[in-house]
DSSP file (Angstrom, degrees, kcal/mol; ACC not computed):
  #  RESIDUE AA STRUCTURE BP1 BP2  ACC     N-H-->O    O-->H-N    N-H-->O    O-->H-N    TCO  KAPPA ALPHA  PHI   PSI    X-CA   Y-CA   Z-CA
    1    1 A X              0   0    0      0, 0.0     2,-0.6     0, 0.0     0, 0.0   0.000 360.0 360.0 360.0 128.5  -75.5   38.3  -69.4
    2    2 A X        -     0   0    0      0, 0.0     2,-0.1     0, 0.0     0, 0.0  -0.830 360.0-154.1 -96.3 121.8  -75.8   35.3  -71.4
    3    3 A X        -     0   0    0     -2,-0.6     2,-0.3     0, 0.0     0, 0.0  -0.501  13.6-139.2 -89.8 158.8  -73.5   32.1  -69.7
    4    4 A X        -     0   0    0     -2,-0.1     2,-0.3     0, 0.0     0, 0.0  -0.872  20.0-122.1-111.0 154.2  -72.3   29.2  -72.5
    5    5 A X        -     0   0    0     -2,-0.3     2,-0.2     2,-0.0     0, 0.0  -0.973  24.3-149.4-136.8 138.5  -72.5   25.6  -71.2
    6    6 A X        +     0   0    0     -2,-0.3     2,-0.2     0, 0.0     0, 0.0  -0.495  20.0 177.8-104.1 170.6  -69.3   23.8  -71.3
    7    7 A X        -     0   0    0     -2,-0.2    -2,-0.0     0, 0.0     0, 0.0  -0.746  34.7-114.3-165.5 127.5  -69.2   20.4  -71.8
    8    8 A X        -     0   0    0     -2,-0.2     2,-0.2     1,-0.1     7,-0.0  -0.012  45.1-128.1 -48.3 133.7  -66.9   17.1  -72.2
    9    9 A X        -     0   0    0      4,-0.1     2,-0.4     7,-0.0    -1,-0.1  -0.604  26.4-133.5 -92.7 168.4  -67.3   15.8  -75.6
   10   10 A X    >   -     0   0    0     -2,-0.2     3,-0.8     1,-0.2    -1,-0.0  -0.563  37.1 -49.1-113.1-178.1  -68.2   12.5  -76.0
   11   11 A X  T 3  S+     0   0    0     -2,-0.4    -1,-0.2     1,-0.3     3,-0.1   0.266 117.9  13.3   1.4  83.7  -67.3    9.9  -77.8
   12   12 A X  T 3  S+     0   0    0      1,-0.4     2,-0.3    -3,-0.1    -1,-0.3   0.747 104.0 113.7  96.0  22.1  -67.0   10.2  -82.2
   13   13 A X  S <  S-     0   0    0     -3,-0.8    -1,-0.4     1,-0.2    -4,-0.1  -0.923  77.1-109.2-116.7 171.1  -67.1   14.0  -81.5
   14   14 A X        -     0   0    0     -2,-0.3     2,-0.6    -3,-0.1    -1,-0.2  -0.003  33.9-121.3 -66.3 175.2  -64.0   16.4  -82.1
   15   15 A X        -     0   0    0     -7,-0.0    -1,-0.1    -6,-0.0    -7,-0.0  -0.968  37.7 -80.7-123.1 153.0  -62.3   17.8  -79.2
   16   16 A X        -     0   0    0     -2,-0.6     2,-0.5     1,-0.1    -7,-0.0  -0.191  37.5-110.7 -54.9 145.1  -62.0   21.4  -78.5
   17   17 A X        +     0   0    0     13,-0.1    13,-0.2    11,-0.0     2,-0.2  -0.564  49.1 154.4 -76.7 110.4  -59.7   23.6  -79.8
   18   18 A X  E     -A   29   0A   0     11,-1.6    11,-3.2    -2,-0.5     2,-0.2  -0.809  35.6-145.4-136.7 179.2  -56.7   25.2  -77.2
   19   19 A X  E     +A   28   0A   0      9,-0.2     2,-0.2    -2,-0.2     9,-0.2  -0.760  30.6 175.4-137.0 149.5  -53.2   26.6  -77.0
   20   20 A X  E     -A   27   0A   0      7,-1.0     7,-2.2    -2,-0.2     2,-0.4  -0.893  31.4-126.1-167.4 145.9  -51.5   25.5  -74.0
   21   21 A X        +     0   0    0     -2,-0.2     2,-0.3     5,-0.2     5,-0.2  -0.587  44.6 174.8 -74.8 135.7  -47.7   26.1  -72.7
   22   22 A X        -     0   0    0     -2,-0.4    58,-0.1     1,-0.1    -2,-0.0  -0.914  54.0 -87.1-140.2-162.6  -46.1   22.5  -71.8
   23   23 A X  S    S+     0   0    0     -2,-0.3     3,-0.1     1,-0.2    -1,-0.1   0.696 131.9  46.1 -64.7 -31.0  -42.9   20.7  -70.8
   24   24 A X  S    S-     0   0    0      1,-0.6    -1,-0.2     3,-0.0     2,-0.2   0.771 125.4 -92.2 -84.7 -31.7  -42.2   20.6  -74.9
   25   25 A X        -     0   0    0     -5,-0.1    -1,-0.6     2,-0.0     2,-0.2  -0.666  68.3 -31.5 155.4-171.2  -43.1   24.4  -75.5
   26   26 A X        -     0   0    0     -2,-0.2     2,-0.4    -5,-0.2    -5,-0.2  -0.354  63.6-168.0 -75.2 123.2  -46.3   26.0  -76.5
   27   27 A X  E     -A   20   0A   0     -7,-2.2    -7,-1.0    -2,-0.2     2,-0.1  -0.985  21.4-143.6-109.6 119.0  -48.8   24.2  -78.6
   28   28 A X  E     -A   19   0A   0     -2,-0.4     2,-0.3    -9,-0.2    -9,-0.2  -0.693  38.3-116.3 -73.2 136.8  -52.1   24.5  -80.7
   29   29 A X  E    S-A   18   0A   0    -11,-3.2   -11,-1.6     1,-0.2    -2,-0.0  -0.991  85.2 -10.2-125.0 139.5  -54.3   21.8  -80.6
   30   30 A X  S >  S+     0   0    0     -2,-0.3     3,-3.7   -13,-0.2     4,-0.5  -0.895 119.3  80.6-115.2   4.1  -54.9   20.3  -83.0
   31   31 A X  T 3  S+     0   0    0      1,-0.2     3,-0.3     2,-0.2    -2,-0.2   0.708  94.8  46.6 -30.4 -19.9  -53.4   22.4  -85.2
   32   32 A X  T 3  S+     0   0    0      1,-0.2    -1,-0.2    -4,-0.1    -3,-0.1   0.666 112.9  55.8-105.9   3.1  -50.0   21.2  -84.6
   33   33 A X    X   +     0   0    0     -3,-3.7     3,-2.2     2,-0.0    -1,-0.2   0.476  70.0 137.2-116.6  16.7  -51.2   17.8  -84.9
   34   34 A X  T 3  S+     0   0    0     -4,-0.5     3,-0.1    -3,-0.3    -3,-0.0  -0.234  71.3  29.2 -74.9 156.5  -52.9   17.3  -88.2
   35   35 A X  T 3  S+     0   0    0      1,-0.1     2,-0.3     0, 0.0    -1,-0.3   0.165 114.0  79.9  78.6   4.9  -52.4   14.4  -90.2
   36   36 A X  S <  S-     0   0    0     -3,-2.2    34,-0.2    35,-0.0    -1,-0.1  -0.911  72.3-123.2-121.7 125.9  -51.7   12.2  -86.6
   37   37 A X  E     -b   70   0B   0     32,-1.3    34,-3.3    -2,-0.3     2,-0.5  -0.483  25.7-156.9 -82.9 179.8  -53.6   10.7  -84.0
   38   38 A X  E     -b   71   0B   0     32,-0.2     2,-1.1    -2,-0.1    34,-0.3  -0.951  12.5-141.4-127.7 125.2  -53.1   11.6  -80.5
   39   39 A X        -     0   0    0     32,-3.0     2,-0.8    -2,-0.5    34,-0.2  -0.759  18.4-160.9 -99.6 141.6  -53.8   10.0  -77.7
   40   40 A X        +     0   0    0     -2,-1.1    34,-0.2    32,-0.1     2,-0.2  -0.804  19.8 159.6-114.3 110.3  -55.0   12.2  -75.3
   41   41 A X  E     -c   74   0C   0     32,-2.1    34,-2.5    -2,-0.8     2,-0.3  -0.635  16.5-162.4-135.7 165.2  -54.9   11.1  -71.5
   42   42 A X  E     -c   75   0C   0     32,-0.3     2,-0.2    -2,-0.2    34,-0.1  -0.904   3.7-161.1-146.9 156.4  -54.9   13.2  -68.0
   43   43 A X  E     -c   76   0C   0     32,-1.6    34,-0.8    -2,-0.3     3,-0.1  -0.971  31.0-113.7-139.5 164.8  -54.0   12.3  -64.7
   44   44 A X  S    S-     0   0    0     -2,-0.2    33,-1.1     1,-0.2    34,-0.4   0.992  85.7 -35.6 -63.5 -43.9  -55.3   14.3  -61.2
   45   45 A X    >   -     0   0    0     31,-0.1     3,-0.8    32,-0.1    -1,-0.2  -0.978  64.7 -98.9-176.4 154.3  -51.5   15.6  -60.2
   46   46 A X  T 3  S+     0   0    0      1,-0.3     3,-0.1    -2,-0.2    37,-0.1  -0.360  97.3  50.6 -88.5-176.1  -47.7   14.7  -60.2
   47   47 A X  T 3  S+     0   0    0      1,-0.3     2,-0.3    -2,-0.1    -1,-0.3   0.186  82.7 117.2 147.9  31.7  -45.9   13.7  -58.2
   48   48 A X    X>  -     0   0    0     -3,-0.8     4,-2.3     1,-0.1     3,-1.5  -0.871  69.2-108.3-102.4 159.3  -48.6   10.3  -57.0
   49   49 A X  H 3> S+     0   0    0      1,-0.3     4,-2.6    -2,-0.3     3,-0.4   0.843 114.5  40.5 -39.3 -70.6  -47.6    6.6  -57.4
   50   50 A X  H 3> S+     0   0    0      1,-0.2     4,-1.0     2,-0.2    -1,-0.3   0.469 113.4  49.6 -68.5  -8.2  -49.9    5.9  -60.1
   51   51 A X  H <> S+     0   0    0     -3,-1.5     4,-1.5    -6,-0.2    -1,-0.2   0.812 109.7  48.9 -69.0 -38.3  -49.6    8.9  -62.1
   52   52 A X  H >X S+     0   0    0     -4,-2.3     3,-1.9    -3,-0.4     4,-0.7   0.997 109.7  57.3 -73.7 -59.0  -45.9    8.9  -62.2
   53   53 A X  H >X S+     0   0    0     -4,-2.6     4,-1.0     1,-0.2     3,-1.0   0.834 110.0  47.0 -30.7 -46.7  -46.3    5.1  -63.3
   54   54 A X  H 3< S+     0   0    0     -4,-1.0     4,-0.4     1,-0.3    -1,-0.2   0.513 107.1  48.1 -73.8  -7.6  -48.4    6.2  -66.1
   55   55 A X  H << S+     0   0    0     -3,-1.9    -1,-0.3    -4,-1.5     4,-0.2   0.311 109.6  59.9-106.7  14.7  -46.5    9.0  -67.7
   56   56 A X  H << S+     0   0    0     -3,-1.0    -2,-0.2    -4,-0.7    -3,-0.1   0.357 109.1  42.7 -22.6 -48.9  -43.5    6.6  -67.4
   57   57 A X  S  X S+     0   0    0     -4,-1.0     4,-0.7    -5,-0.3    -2,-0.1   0.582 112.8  53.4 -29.3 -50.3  -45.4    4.1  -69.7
   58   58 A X  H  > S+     0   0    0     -4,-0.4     4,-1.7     2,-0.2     3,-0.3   0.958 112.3  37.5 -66.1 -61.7  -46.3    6.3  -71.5
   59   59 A X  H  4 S+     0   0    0     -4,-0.2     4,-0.2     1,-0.2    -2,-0.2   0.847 111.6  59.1 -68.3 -29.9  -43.0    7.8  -72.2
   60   60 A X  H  4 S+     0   0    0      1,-0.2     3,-0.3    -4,-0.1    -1,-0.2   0.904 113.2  43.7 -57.5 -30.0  -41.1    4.3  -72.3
   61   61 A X  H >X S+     0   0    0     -4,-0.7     3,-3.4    -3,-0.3     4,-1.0   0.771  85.6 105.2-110.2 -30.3  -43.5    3.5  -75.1
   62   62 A X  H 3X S+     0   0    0     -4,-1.7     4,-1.2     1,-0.3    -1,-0.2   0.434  78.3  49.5 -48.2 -13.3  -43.4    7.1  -77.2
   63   63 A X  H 3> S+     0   0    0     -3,-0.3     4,-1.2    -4,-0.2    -1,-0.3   0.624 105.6  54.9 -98.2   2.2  -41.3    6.1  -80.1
   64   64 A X  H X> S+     0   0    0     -3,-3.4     4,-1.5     2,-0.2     3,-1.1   0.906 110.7  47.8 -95.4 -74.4  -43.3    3.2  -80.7
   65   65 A X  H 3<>S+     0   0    0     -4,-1.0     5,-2.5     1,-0.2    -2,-0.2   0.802 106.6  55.0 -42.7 -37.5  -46.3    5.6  -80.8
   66   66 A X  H 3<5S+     0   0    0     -4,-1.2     3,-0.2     3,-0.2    -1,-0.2   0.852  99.0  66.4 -38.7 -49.6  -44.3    7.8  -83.0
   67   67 A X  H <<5S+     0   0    0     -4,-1.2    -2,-0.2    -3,-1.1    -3,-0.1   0.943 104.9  44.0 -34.3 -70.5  -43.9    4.5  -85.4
   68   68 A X  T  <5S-     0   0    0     -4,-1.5   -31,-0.3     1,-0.1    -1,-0.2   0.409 124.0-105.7 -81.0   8.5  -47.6    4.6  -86.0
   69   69 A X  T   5S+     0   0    0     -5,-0.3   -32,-1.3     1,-0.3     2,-0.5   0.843  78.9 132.8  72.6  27.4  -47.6    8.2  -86.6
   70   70 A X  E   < -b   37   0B   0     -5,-2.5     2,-0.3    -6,-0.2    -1,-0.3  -0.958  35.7-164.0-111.1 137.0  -49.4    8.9  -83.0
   71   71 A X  E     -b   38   0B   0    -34,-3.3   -32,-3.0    -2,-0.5    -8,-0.0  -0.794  16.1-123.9-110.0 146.9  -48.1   11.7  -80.4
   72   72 A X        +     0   0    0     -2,-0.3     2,-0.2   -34,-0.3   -32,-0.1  -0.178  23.4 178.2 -63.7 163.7  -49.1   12.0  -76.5
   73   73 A X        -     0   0    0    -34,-0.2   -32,-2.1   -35,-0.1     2,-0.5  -0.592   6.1-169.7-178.6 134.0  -50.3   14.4  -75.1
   74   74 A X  E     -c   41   0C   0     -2,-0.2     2,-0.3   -34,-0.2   -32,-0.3  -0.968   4.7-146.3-144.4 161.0  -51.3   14.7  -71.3
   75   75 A X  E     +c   42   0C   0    -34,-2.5   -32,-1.6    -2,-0.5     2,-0.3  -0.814  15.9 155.7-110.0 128.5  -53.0   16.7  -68.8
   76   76 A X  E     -c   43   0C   0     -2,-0.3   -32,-0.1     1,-0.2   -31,-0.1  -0.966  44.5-118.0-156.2 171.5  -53.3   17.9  -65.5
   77   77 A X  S    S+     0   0    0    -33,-1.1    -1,-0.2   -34,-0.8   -32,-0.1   0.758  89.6  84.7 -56.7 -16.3  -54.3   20.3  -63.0
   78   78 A X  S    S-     0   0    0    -34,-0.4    -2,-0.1    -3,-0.1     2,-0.1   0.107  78.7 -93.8 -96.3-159.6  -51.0   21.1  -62.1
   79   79 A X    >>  -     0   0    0      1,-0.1     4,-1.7     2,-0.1     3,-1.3  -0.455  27.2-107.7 -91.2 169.1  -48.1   23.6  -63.6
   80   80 A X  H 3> S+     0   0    0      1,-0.3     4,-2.1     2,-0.2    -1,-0.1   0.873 120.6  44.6 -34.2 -48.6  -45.0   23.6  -66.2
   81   81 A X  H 34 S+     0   0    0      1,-0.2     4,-0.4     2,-0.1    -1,-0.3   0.589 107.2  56.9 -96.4   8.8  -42.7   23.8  -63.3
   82   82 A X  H <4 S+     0   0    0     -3,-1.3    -1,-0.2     2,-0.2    -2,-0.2   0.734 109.3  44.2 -97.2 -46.0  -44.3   21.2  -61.3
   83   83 A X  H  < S+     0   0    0     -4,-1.7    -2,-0.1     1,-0.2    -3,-0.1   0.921 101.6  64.0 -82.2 -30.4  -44.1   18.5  -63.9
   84   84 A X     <        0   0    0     -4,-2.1    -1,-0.2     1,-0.2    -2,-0.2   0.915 360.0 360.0 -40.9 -48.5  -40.5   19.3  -64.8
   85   85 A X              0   0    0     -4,-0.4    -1,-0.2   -39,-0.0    -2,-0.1   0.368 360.0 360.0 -14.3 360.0  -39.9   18.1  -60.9
């Protein structure tokens, strides 16, 4: 059996191609985002002081990012119904 080795890309390279359910519905990326940048940020898990600050920011700021024809997008280990929380 032959294993594939995964790896972060870095810097100037594309990012991998997923589908993933979230708190706005189901997405392709980057399909669903072409012609836009994205910024794409993670945090470890809700529901700590400094995460929740930063998706707060984040969202306070989102139409302003809209302005310039950029969308969010964030990550974490944890689930759909956890973040709704």
């Amino acid at each position: 059996m032959t294993e594939t080795a995964v790896r972060v890309p870095l810097i100037g390279e594309d990012a991998p191609r997923f589908e993933a359910e979230t708190t706005q519905g189901f997405i392709k990326f980057p399909d669903d985002f072409l012609g836009k940048w994205v910024i794409f940020f993670s945090h470890p898990a809700d529901f700590t002081p400094v995460c929740t600050t930063e998706f707060i920011t984040f969202a306070s700021m989102q139409k302003e990012f809209q302005a310039m024809n950029c969308e969010l997008l964030g990550l974490s280990i944890d689930s759909t119904f956890s973040h709704i929380a």
